[in-house]
Structure formats: C-alpha cells, structure tokens
Backbone as CSV, one residue per row, in Angstrom:
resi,resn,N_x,N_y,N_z,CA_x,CA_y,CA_z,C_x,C_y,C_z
1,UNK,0.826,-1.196,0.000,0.000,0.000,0.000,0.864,1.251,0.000
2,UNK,2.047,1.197,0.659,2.847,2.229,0.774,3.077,2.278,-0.892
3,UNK,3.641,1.828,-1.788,4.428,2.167,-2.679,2.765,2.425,-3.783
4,UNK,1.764,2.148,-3.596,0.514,2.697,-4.385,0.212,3.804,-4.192
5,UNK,0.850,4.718,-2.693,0.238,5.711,-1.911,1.289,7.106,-2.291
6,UNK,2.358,6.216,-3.331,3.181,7.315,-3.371,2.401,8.739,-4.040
7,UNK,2.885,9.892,-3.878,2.533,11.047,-4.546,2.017,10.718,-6.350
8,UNK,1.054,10.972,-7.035,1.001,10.878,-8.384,0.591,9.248,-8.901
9,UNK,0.844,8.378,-7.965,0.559,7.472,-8.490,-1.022,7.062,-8.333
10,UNK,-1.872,7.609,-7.879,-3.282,7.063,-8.543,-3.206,7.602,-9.706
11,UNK,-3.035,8.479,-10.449,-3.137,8.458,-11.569,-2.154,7.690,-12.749
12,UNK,-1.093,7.127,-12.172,-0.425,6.045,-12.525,-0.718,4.428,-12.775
13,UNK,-1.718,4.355,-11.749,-2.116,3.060,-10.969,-2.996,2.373,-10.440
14,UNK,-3.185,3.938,-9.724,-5.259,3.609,-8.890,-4.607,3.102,-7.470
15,UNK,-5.351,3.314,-7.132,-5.277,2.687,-5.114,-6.729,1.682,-5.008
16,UNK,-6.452,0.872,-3.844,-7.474,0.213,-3.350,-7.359,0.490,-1.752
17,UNK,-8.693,0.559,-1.189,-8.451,1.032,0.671,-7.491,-0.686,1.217
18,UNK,-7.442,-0.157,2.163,-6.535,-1.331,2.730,-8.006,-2.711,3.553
19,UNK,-8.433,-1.929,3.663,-9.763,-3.091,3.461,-9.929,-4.639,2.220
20,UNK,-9.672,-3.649,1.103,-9.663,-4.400,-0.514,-8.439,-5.060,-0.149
21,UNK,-7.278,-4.941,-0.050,-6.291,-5.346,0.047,-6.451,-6.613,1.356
22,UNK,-6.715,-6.226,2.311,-6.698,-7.321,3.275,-7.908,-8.438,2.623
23,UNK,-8.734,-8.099,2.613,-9.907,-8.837,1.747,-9.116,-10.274,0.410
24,UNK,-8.790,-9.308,-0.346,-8.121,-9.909,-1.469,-6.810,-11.138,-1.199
25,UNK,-5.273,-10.655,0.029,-4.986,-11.281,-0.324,-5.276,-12.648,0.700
26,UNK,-6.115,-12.703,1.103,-6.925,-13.960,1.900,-8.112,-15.084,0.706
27,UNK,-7.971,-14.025,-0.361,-8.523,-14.882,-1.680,-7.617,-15.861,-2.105
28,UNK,-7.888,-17.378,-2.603,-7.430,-17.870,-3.417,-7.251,-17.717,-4.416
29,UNK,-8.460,-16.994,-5.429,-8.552,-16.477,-6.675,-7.339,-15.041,-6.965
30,UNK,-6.961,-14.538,-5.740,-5.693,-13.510,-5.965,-4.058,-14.027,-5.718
31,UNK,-3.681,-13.401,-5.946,-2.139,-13.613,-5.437,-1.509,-12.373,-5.016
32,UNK,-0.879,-12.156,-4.456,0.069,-10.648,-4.460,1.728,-11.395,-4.375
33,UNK,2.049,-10.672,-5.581,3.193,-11.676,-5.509,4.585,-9.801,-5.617
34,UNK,5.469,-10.388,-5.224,6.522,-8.757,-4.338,7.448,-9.222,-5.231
35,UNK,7.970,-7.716,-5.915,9.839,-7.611,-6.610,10.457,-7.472,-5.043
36,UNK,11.571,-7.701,-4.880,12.325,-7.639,-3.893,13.504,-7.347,-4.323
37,UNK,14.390,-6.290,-3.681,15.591,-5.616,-4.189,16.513,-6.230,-3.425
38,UNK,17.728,-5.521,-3.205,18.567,-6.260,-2.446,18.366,-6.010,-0.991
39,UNK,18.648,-6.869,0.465,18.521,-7.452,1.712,17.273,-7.040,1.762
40,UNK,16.254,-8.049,0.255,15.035,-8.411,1.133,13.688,-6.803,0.518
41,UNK,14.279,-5.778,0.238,13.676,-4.703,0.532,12.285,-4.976,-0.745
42,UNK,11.402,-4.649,-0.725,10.319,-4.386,-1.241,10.387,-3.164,-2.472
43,UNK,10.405,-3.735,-3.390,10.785,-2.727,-4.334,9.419,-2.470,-5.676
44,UNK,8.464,-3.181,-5.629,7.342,-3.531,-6.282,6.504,-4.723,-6.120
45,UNK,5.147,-4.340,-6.816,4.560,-5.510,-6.237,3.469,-5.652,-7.426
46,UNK,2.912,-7.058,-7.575,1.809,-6.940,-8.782,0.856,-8.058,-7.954
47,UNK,-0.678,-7.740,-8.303,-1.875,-8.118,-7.977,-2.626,-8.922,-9.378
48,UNK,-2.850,-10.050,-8.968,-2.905,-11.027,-9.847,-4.658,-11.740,-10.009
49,UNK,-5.452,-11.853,-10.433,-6.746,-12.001,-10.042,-7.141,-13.253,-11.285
50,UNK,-7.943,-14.189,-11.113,-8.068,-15.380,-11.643,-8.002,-16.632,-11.572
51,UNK,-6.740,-16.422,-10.578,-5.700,-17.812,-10.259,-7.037,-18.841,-10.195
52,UNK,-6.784,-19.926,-10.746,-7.535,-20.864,-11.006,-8.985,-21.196,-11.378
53,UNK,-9.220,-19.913,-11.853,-10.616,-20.162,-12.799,-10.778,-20.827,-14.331
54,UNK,-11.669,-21.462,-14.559,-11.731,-22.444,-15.395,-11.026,-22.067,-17.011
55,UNK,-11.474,-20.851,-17.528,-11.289,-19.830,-18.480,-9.950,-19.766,-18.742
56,UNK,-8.881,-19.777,-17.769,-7.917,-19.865,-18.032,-6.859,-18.588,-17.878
57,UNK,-8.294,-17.282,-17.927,-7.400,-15.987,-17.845,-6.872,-15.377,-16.505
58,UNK,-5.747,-14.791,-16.391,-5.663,-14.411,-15.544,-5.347,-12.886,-16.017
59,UNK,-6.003,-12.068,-14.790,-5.847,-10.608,-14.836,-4.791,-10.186,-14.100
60,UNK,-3.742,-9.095,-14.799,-3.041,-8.165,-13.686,-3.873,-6.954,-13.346
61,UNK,-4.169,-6.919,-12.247,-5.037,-5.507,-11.445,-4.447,-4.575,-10.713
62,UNK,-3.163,-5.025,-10.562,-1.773,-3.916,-10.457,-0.837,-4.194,-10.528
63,UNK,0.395,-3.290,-11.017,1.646,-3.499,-10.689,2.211,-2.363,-10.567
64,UNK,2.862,-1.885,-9.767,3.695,-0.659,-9.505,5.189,-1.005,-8.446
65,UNK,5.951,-0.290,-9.225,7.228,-0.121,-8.170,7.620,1.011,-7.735
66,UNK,8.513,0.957,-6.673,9.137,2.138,-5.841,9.262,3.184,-6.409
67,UNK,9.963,3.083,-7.754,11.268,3.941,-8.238,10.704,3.805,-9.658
68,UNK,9.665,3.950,-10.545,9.557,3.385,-12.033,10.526,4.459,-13.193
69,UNK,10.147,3.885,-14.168,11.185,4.304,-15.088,12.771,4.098,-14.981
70,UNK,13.186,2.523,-14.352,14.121,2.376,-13.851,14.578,1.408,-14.461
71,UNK,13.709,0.405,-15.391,13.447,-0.482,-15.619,12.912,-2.187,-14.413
72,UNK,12.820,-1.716,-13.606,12.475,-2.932,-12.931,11.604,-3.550,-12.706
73,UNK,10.841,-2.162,-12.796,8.828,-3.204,-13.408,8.993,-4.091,-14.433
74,UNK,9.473,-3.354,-15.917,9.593,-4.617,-16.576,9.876,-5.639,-16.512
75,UNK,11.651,-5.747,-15.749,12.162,-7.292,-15.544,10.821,-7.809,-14.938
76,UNK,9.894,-7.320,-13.633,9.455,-7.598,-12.613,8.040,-8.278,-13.545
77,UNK,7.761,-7.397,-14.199,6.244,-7.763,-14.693,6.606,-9.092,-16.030
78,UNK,8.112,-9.605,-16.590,8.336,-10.261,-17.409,8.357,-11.779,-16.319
79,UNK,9.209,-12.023,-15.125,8.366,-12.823,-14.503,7.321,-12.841,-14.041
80,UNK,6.147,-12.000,-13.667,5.119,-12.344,-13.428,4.490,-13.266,-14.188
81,UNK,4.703,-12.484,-15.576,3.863,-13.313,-16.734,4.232,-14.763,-16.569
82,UNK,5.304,-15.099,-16.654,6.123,-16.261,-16.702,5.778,-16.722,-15.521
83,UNK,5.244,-16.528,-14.548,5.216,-17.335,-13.229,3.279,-17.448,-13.138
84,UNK,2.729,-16.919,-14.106,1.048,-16.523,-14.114,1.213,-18.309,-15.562
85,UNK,1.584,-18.560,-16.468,1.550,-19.205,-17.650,2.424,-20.464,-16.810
86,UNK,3.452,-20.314,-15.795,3.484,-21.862,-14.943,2.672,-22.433,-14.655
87,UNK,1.792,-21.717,-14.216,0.610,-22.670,-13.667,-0.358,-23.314,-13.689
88,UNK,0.054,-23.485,-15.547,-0.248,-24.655,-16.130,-1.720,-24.971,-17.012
89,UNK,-2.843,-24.377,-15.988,-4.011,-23.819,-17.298,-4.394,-22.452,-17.184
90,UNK,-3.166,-21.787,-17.059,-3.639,-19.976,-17.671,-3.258,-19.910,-19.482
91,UNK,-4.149,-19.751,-19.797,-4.412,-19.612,-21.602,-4.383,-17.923,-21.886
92,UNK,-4.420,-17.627,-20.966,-4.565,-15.758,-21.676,-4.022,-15.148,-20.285
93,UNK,-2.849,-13.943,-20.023,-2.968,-12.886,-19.534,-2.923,-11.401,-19.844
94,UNK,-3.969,-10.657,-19.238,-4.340,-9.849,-19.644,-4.494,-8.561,-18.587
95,UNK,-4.733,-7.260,-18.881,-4.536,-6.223,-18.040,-5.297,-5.172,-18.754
96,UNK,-5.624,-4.008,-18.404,-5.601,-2.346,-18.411,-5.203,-1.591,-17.710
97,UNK,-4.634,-0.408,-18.630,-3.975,0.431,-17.519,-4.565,1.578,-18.714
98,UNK,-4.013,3.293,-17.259,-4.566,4.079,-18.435,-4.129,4.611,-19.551
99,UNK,-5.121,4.748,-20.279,-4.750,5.242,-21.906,-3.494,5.461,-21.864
100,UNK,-3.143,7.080,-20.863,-2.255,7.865,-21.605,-0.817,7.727,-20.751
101,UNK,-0.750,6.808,-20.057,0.249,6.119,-19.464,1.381,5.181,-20.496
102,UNK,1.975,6.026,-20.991,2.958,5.897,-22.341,4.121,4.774,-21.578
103,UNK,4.614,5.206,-20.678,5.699,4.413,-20.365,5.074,2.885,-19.800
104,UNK,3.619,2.648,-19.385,4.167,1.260,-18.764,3.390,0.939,-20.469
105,UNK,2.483,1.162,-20.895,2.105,0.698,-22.566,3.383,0.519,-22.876
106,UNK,4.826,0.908,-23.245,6.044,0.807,-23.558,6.139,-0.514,-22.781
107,UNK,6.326,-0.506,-21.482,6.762,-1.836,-20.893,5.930,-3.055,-21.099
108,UNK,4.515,-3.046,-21.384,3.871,-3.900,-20.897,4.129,-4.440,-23.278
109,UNK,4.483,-3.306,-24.050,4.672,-4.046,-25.352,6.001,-4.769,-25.075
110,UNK,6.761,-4.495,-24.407,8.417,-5.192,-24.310,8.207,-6.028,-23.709
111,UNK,7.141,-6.777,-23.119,7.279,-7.799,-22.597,5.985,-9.158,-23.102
112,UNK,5.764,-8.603,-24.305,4.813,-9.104,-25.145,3.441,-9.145,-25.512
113,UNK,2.806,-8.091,-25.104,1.442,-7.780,-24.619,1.183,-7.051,-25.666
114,UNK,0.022,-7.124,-25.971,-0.504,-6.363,-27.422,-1.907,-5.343,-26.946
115,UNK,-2.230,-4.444,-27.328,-3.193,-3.875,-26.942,-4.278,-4.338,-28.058
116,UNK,-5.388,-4.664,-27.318,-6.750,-5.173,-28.039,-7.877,-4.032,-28.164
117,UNK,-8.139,-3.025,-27.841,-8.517,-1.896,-27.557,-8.385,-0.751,-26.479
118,UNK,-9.720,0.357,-26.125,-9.844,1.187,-25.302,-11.048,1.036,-24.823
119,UNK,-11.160,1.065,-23.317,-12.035,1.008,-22.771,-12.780,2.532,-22.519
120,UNK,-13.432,3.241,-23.288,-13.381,4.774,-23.359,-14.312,5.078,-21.618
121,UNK,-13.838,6.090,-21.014,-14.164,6.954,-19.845,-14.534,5.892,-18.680
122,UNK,-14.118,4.640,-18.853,-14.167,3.323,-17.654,-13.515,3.277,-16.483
123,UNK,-12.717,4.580,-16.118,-12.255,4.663,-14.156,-12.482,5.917,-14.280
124,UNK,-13.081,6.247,-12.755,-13.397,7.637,-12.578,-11.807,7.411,-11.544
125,UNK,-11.200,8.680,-11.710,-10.005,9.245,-10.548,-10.415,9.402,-9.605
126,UNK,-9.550,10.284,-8.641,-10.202,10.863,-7.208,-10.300,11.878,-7.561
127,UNK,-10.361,12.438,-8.485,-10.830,14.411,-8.758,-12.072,14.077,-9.520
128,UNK,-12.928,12.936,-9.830,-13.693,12.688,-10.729,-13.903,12.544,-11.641
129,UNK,-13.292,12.820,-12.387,-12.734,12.884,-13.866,-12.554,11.212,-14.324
130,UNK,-12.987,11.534,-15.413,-12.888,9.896,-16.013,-11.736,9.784,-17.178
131,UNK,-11.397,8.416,-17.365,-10.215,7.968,-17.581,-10.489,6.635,-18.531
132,UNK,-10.230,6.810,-19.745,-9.536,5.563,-20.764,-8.870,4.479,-20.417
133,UNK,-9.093,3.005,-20.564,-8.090,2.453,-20.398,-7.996,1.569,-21.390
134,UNK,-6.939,1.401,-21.736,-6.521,0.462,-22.932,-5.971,-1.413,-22.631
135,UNK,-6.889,-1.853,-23.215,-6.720,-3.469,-22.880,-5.623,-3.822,-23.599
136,UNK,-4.677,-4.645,-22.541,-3.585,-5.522,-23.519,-3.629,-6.659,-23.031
137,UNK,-3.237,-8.053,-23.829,-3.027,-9.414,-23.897,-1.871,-9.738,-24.209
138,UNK,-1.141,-10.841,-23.589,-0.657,-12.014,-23.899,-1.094,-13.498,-24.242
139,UNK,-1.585,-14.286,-24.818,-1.898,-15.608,-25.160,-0.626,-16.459,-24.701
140,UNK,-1.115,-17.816,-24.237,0.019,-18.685,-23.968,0.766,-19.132,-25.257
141,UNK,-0.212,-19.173,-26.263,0.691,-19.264,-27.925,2.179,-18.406,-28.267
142,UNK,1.414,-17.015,-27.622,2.289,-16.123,-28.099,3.813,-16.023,-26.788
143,UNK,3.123,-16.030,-25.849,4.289,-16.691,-25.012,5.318,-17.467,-25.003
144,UNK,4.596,-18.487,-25.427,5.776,-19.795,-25.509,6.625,-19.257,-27.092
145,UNK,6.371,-18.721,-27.844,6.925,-18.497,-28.821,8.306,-17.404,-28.197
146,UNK,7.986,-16.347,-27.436,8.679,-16.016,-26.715,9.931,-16.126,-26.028
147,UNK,9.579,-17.560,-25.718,10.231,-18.686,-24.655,11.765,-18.851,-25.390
148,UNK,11.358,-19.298,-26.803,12.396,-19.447,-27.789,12.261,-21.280,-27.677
C-alpha cells in the first residue's frame, strides 16, 4: 500500500483502501506476488486475479514499483507473466492500464502484450474525472513463442 500511496501514483495506478487489500490477499482467486531488491527490501509488487478459474485468464489488477522508469517493473512484470503461464491452465494474460500512461504501454509491449482496444471513460479518478483504459493481452501461444 505504501508504494501505491506514493505522490502521483493514482493516476499512474489507482489505489485500493486497505480493506480491498486485506480482503483480497486472503482470496485464493488472488495472489500478491513482491519484486524484492537487495537485503530483502520491497521494491514492487503486482496483484494477480483469476488464479484458477476455469477460463484460463488471468488478470493483472496492479503493478507498480518504488522507483519506475528504472526499468524494474519490466524485468518484474516479465516474470510475473512467466510465473502466471506456470501454472499450467492460464491460456490468456491480460490487463488495463490508463490510456495515456505511455511508459508502462512501452513496458507492458516489451514484454509481449498487445493492446486489443480502449475502454473509453471506464475509471473515474479521485478528482472525478474519467479515464480511458486500454486493454492488452498475452496468449500462452504467443508466449511460448517467446520462450524461444
């Protein structure tokens, strides 16, 4: 929650109360799985929603780190994927983030994700104002091709 709470990042990211959060990671259907820097430190974290539904998809519903534009979300969000497609019947992962959020759209294409559309005026902010978000996918096809 700390590193969601930083300055600027709801509009980066979005927040959930710490309610949602305690709620969630007591779900089976979630995961919260942590980047960890060196001795241990908490350096990002991504929220995972699906885990074992029949469909196969699994959603990322966040990911943010400490420090972005550093590159370490990417490494961070390139295992996720890879640790979301271990587990053996995930067939699709998939996400939105907003529109005009250029740099993680940059990360989330470098790590193989394609955008499938825009979800036009689908999150209201905390100033009210509504907000675009653009759907991207990975397929396990396109993954394993990946793999090499």
């Amino acid at each position: 929650m700390e590193i969601e709470r930083q300055p600027g990042f709801e509009h980066l990211v979005g927040r959930s109360a710490r309610s949602i959060h305690e709620e969630l990671v007591g779900d089976p259907g979630h995961a919260y799985l942590l980047g960890l820097g060196e001795g241990g430190t908490v350096r990002g974290f991504a929220i995972l929603r699906g885990i074992g539904e029949p469909n196969g998809g699994i959603y990322l519903k966040r990911i943010a780190t400490r420090n972005p534009g550093q590159g370490f979300g990417s490494a961070m969000l390139a295992l996720v994927i890879d640790w979301a497609f271990s587990l053996g019947n995930t067939h699709r992962f998939h996400l939105d983030h907003f529109a005009d959020n250029e740099r993680a759209h940059r990360a989330y294409e470098k790590c193989g994700l394609r955008q499938e559309g825009v979800l036009r005026q689908a999150y209201r902010l905390p100033d009210g104002r509504f907000a675009d978000l653009a759907v991207m996918a990975i397929l396990r096809t396109e993954w394993e091709k990946r793999q090499g």
